[in-house]
FIZATOR-235771 format. One record per residue: y, x, z negated of N, C-alpha, C, O in turn. Coordinates in steps of 0.05 Angstrom, whole numbers, padded with zeros to 5 digits, always signed. Layout:
YXZYXZYXZYXZ;...
***
This chain:
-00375+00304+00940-00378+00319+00916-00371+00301+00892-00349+00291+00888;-00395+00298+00874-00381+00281+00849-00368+00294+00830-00370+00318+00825;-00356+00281+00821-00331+00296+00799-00349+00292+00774-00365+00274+00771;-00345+00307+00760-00354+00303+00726-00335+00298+00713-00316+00313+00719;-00331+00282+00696-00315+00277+00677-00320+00281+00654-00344+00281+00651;-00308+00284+00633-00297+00301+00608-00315+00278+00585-00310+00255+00580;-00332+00294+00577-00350+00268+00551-00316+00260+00542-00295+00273+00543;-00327+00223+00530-00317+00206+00520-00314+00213+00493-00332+00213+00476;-00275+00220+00486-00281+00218+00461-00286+00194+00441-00290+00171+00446;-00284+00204+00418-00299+00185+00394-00276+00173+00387-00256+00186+00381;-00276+00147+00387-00248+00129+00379-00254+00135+00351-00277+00136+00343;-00233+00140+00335-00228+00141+00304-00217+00111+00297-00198+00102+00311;-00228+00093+00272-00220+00076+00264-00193+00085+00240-00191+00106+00227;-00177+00067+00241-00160+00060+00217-00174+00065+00191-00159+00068+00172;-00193+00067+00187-00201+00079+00156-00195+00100+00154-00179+00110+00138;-00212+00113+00181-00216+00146+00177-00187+00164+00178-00182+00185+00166;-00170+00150+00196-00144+00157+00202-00131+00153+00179-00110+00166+00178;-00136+00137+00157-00119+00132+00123-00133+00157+00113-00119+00177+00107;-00158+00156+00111-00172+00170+00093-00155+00205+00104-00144+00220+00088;-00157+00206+00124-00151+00234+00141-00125+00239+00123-00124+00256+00105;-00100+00218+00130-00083+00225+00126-00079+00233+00089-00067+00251+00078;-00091+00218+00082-00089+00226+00051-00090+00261+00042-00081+00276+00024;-00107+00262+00064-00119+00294+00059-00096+00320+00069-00091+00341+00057;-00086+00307+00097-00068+00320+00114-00037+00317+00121-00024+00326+00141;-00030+00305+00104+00003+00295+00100+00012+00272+00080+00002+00250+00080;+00029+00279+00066+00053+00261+00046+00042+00233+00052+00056+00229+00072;+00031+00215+00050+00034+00189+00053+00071+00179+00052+00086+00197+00043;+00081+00159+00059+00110+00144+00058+00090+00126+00036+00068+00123+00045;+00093+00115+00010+00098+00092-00002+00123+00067+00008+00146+00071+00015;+00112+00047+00007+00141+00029+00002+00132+00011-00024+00113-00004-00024;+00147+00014-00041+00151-00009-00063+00160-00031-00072+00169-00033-00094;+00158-00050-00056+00164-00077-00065+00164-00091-00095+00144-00097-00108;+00191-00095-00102+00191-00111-00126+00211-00070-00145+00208-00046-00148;+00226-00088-00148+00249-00069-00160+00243-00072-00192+00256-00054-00202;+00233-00081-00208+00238-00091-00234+00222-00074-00248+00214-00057-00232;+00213-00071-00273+00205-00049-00289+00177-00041-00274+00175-00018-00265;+00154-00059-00271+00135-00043-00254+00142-00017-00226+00139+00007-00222;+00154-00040-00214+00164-00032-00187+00184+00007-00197+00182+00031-00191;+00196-00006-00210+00217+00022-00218+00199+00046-00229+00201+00068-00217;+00182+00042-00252+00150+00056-00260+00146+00065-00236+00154+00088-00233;+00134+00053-00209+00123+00070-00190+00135+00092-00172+00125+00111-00162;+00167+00079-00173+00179+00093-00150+00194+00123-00170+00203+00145-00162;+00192+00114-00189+00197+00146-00211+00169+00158-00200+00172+00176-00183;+00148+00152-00205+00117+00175-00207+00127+00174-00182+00151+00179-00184;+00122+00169-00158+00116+00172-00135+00139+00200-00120+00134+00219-00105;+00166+00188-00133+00185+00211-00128+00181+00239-00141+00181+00261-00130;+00177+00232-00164+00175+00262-00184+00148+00276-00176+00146+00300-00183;+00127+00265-00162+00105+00272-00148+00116+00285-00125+00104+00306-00122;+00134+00281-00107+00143+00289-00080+00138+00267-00053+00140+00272-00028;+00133+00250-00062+00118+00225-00041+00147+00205-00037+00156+00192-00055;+00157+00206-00011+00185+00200+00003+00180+00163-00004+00159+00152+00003;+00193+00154-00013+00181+00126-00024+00214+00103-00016+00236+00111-00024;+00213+00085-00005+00221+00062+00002+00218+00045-00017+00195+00039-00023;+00241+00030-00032+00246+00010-00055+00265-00009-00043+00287-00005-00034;+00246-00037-00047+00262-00067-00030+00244-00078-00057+00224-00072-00068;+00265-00098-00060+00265-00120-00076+00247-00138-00070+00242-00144-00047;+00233-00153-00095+00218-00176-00083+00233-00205-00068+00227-00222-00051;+00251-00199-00082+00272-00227-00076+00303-00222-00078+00318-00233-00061;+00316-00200-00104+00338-00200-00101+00329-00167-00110+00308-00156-00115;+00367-00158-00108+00368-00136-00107+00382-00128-00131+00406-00134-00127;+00377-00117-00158+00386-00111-00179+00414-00107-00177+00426-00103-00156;+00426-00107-00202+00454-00102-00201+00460-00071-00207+00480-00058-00200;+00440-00063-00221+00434-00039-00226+00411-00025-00227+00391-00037-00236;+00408+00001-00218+00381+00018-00225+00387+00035-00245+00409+00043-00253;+00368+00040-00253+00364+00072-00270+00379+00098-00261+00374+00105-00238;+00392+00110-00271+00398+00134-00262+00385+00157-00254+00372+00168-00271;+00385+00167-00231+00355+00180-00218+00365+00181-00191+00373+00163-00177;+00363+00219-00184+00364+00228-00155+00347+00222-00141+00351+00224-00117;+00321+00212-00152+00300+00203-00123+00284+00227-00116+00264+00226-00102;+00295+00250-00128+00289+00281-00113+00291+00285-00086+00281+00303-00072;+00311+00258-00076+00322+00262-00050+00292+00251-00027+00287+00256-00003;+00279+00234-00048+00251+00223-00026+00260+00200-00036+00239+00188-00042;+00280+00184-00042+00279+00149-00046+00296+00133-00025+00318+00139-00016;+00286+00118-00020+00301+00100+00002+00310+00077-00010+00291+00069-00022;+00328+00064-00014+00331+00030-00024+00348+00016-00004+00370+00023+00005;+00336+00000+00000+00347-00027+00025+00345-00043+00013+00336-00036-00009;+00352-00079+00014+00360-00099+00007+00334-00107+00026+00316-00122+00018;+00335-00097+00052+00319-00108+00075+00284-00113+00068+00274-00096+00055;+00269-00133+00075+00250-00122+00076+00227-00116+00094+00203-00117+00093;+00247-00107+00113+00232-00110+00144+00231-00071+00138+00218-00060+00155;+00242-00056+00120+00238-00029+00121+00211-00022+00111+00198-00002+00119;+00199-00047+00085+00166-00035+00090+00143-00027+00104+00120-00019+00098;+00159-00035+00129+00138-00017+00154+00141+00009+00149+00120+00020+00158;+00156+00028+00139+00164+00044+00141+00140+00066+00124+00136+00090+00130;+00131+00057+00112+00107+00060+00086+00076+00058+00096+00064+00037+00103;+00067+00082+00095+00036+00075+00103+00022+00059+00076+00001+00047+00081;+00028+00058+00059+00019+00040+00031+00036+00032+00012+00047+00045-00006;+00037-00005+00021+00056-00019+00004+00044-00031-00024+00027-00046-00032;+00070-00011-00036+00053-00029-00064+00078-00059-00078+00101-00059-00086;+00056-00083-00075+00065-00101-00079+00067-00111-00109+00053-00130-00116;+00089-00097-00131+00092-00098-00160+00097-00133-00168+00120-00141-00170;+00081-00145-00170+00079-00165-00175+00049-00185-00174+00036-00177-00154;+00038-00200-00183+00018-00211-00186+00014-00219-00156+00034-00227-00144;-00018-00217-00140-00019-00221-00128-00022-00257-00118-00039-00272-00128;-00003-00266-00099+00004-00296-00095+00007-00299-00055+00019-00282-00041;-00004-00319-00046-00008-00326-00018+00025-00323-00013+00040-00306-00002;+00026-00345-00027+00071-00346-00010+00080-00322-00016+00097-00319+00001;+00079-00300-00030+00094-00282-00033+00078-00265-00002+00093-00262+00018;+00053-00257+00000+00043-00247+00018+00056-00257+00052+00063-00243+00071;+00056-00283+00049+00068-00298+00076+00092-00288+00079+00099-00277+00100;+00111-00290+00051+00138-00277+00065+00140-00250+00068+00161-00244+00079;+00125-00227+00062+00122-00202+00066+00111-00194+00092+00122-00175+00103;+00088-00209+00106+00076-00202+00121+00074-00200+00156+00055-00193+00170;+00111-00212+00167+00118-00209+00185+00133-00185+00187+00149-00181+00206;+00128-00164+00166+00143-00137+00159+00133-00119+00159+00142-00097+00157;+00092-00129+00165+00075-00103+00160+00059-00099+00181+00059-00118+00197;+00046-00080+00186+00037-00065+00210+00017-00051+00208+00013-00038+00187;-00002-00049+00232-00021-00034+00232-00028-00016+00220-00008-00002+00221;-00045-00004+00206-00053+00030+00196-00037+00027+00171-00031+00048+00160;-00029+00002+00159-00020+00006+00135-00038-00001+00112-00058-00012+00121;-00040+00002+00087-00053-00006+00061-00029-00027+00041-00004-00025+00038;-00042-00039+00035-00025-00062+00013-00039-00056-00010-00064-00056-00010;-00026-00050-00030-00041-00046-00057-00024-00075-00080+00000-00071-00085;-00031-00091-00088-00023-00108-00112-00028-00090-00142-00051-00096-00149;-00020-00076-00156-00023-00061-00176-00024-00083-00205-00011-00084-00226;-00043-00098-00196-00035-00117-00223-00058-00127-00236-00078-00122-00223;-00063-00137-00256-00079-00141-00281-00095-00161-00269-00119-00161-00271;-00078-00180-00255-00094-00209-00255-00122-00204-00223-00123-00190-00203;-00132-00215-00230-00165-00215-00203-00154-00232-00186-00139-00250-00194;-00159-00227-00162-00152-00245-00139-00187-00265-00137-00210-00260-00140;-00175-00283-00132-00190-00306-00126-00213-00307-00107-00215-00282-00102;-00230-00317-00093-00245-00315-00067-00228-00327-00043-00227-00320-00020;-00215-00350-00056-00202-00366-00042-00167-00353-00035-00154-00355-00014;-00160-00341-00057-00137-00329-00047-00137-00294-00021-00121-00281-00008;-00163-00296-00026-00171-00266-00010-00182-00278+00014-00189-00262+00032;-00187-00306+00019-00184-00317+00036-00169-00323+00056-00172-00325+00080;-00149-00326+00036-00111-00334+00051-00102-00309+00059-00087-00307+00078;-00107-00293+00049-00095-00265+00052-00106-00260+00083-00091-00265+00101;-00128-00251+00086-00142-00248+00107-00132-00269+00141-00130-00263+00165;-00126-00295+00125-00124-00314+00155-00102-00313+00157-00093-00313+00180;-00084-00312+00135-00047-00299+00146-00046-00270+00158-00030-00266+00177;-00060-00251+00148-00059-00228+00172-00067-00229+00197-00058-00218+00217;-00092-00249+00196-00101-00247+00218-00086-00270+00241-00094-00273+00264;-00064-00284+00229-00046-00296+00246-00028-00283+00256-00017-00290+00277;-00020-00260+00240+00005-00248+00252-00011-00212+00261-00005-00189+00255;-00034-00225+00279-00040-00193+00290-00060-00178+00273-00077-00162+00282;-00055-00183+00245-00076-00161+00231-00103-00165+00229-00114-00187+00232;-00115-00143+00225-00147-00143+00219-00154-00139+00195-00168-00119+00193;-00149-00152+00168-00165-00140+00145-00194-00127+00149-00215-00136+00158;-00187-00104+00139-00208-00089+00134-00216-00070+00158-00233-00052+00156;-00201-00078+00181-00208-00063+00201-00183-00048+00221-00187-00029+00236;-00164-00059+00217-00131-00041+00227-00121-00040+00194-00111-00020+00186;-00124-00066+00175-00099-00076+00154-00118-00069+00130-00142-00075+00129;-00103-00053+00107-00121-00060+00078-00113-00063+00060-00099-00045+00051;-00118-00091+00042-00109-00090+00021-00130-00095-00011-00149-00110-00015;-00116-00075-00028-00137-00076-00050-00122-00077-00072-00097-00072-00069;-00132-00082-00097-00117-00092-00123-00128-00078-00144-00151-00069-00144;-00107-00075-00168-00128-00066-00187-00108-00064-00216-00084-00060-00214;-00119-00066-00238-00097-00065-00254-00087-00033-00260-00101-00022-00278;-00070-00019-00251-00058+00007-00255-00034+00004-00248-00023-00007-00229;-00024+00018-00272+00005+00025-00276+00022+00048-00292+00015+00061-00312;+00036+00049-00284+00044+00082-00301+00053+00073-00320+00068+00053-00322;+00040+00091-00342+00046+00091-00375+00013+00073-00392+00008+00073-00416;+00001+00062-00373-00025+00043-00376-00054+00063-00365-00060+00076-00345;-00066+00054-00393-00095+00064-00383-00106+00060-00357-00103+00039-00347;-00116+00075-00349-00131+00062-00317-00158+00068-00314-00169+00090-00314;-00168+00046-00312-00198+00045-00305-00208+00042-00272-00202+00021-00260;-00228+00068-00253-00225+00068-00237-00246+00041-00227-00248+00030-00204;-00259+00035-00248-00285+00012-00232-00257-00021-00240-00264-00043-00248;-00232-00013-00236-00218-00034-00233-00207-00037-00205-00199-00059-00197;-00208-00019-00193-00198-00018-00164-00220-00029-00145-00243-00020-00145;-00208-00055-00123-00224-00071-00121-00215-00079-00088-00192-00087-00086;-00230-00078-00064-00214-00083-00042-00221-00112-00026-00241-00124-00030;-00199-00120-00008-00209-00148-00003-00228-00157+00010-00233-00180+00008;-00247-00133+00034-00259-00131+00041-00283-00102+00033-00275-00089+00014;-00304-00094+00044-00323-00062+00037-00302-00050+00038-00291-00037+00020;-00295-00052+00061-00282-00028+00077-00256-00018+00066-00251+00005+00059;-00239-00041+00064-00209-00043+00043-00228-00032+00019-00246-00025+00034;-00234-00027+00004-00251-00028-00020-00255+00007-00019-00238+00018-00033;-00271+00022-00008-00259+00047+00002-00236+00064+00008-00229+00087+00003;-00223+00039+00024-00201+00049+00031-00183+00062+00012-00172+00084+00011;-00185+00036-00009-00168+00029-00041-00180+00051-00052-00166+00070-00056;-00206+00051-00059-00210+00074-00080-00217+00109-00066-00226+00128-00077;-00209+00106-00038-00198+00133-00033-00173+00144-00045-00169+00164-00059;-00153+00121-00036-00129+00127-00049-00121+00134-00079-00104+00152-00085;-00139+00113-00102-00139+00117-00127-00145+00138-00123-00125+00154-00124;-00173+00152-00117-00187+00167-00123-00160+00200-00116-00156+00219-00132;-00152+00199-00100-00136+00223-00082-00112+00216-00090-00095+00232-00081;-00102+00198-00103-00066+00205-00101-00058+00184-00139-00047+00194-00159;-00065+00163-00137-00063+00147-00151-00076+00161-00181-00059+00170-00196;-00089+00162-00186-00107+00181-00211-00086+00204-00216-00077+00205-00239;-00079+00222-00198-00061+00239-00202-00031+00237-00207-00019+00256-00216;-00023+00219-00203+00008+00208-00213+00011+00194-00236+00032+00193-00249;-00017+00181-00243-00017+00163-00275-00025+00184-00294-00023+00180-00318;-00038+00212-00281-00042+00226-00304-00019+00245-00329-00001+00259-00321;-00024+00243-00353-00005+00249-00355-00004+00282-00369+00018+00293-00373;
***
């Protein structure tokens, strides 16, 4: 007697599973870089309701702002807690060495956003890509990262959001489009 077995389901990629989740639960932010950008985001992100993780780029202030967090802020010194974050936003100009020392901290099914003015290079979206792909990641296909100049209190233009690959590139302006647009609005 042959057995039948159960149709094959449909593997879901890492896009669709970002994209899904945007739709179907809180994203975790983690915010890298404590300093007036960094601080800008992790205010909108809290006062929005979005549980957000704040680690320093390098050191850890002597002081913050006064602010309950609304009881969604995390701050560690560590920065092995930005796993913790389905989308890290990296408040600082996007740079290879800064990425290298971040990136034994990040993990599958995550998004990297650089929120910054300056254009990434061909050659630096280069480096980006062969350092993930040393430590396990797939740009554009498990890992995504996209850039763009937005910031709270700053105009935002959405044909600025820009990803390092198509796919990251979607990914990125899902997110603007669904969460990011709505926290800079004022």
């Amino acid at each position: 007697m042959a057995t039948t077995l159960p149709p094959a389901r449909r593997t879901t990629s890492y896009e669709e599973l970002i994209v899904d989740i945007l739709v179907t639960k809180s994203l975790v932010f983690s915010v890298v870089g404590l300093e007036s950008v960094g601080l800008g985001w992790i205010h909108r992100l809290t006062e929005h309701g979005f549980p957000t993780i704040g680690v320093p780029r390098s050191f850890m202030p002597t002081s913050l702002p006064s602010t309950d967090g609304h009881g969604l802020l995390h701050l560690s010194a560590d920065h092995g807690e930005v796993s913790g974050g389905d989308v890290v936003l990296h408040c600082a100009p996007p740079r290879a060495d800064d990425f290298e020392a971040l990136v034994p901290h990040l993990r599958r099914g995550q998004v990297l956003f650089y929120p910054s003015a300056l254009a990434m290079s061909h050659e630096l979206k280069e480096r980006l890509v062969a350092t993930a792909g040393q430590w396990g990641l797939a740009v554009g296909v498990d890992f995504f990262i996209f850039h763009g100049s937005i910031a709270p209190g700053k105009a935002t233009d959405f044909s600025e959001v820009s990803g390092v690959t198509e796919v990251c590139d979607r990914v990125g302006r899902a997110i603007h489009e669904k969460i990011l647009q709505r926290l800079l609005a004022r």
